[in-house]
Every structure is written in structure tokens, then in C-alpha cells.
C-alpha angles and dihedrals in degrees: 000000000000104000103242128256100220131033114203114202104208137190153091117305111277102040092105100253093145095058099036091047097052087041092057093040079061101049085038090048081228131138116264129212133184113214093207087066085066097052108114116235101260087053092052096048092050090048076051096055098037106253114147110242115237126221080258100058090040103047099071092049080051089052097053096048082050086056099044092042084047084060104045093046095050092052084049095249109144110227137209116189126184107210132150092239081182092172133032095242091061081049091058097047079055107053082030126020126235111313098207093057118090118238118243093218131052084236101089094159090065088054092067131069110215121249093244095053092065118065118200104225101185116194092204126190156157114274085236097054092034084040089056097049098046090054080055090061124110133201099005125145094220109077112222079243091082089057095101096044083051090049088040091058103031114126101190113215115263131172133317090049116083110249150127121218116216117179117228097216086116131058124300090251093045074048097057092035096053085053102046084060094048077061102055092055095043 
């Protein structure tokens, strides 16, 4: 199989997605983005006040990653984005931008990133472990409140996307290690 060119670190927020994804771009030597650096303000300040974000609040903020990963990609640069992904639909703007959206080239083919590129690397959990380490968490705009909306709306990945699950019931370097394994047999 064609290593990936993208690795995107998935889950709800507290699984520890940030800090595994930034730990594999360094072993990787890849670039690492953090998809809650791209939330808009208003985005940010409903999260703050605990207010559940809508497919309409999130799908801009989906575009632009796609955006951001379609760039990388095209200079040659490999990617690793940690980003919630909560749904499969948000999977699919990802790999694919937003089909009702008209392209601004003729080259429609070079607007996608083929399913393959992009590996879905899901931190998965119980609410209790993910729940406890969320509380742990200092200086984040999401308050633990929002966990149960994130677990309501999860769509976990399933075939046919192209993805590995890891559990994160052990510690955030047995995490990237586990998966950096998962890499070498892909």
C-alpha cells in the first residue's frame, strides 16, 4: 500500500489528538497542524460558553483545512492534522472539499485528495478515561461540559475509509508509538 500523505489524528476533545498528532509530525518529520487554531472567533466563544457547534458552524472551518491539507500536499510537504472529525461527512470535506461549492479551476482532479492520501488515525475511549483527562486539561477553549454532545454525534470511521483505530487507555507516547507501528505495517 502507498504510505499516506496525510495522517489525520481524530477524536473527541480530550483524547488526546493535539499532543499525539504533534508528537508523530516529529517522529515523521512531518508538519503539524492543529485544527482548533483554524476555528473562527465566533466558533471559539460559543464552544466558551457551551454551546454545541452545528454542521453549519463547523463546515467553513472544514473547508478551510481542506484547503490548507490540498496545499501542502500539492508543494510535496506530508501532513499530520489533528482535528475532531467527529462525523463522516467532516471526513469527506476533508479528503474532498465541499461538493456543492463550485471550483475555482477546471482541474477538479487536483482539488481532491485522494482517499488513499489521507489516513484516519482515530484515538478512540471510554467517556470515563477521555472524561478524566479532559477535566485535566488546562487553558482550552472547549469546556469538558460539551463531551457528551462530541460522543452524541461521533461517527466513528468504518470501511470503506481508510483508517486505523488506537485506544487511548495508555499514555499519549505509548499512543504515538502504538501508531507509528500501525505505519510501518500499512
Amino acid at each position: 500500500m502507498e504510505a499516506p500523505l496525510v495522517l489525520l489524528v481524530m477524536g473527541v476533545s480530550g483524547c488526546g489528538k493535539s499532543t499525539v498528532g504533534a508528537l508523530l509530525a516529529s517522529k515523521l518529520g512531518w508538519k503539524f497542524y492543529d485544527a482548533d487554531d483554524y476555528h473562527s472567533e465566533e466558533n471559539r466563544m460559543k464552544m466558551g460558553k457551551g454551546v454545541p457547534l452545528s454542521d453549519q458552524d463547523r463546515i467553513p472551518w472544514l473547508c478551510s483545512l481542506h484547503d490548507i491539507l490540498l496545499r501542502d500536499v500539492a508543494s510535496g510537504q506530508h501532513v499530520v492534522l489533528a482535528c475532531s472529525a467527529l462525523k463522516k461527512m467532516y471526513r469527506d470535506i476533508l479528503i474532498h472539499g465541499r461538493n456543492d461549492v463550485p471550483l475555482e479551476s477546471d482541474e477538479s482532479a487536483k482539488e481532491k485528495l485522494a482517499g488513499k492520501q489521507l489516513l484516519v488515525v482515530y484515538l478512540c475511549g471510554s467517556f470515563e478515561i477521555i472524561s478524566r483527562r479532559l477535566f485535566q486539561r488546562k487553558g482550552h477553549f472547549m469546556p469538558p461540559e460539551l463531551l457528551q454532545s462530541q460522543f452524541s454525534i461521533l461517527e466513528p470511521p468504518s470501511a470503506p475509509e481508510n483508517f486505523i483505530q488506537v485506544n487511548v487507555d495508555q499514555s499519549l507516547s505509548e499512543i504515538a508509538d502504538a501508531i507509528m507501528e500501525e505505519l510501518q505495517m500499512k
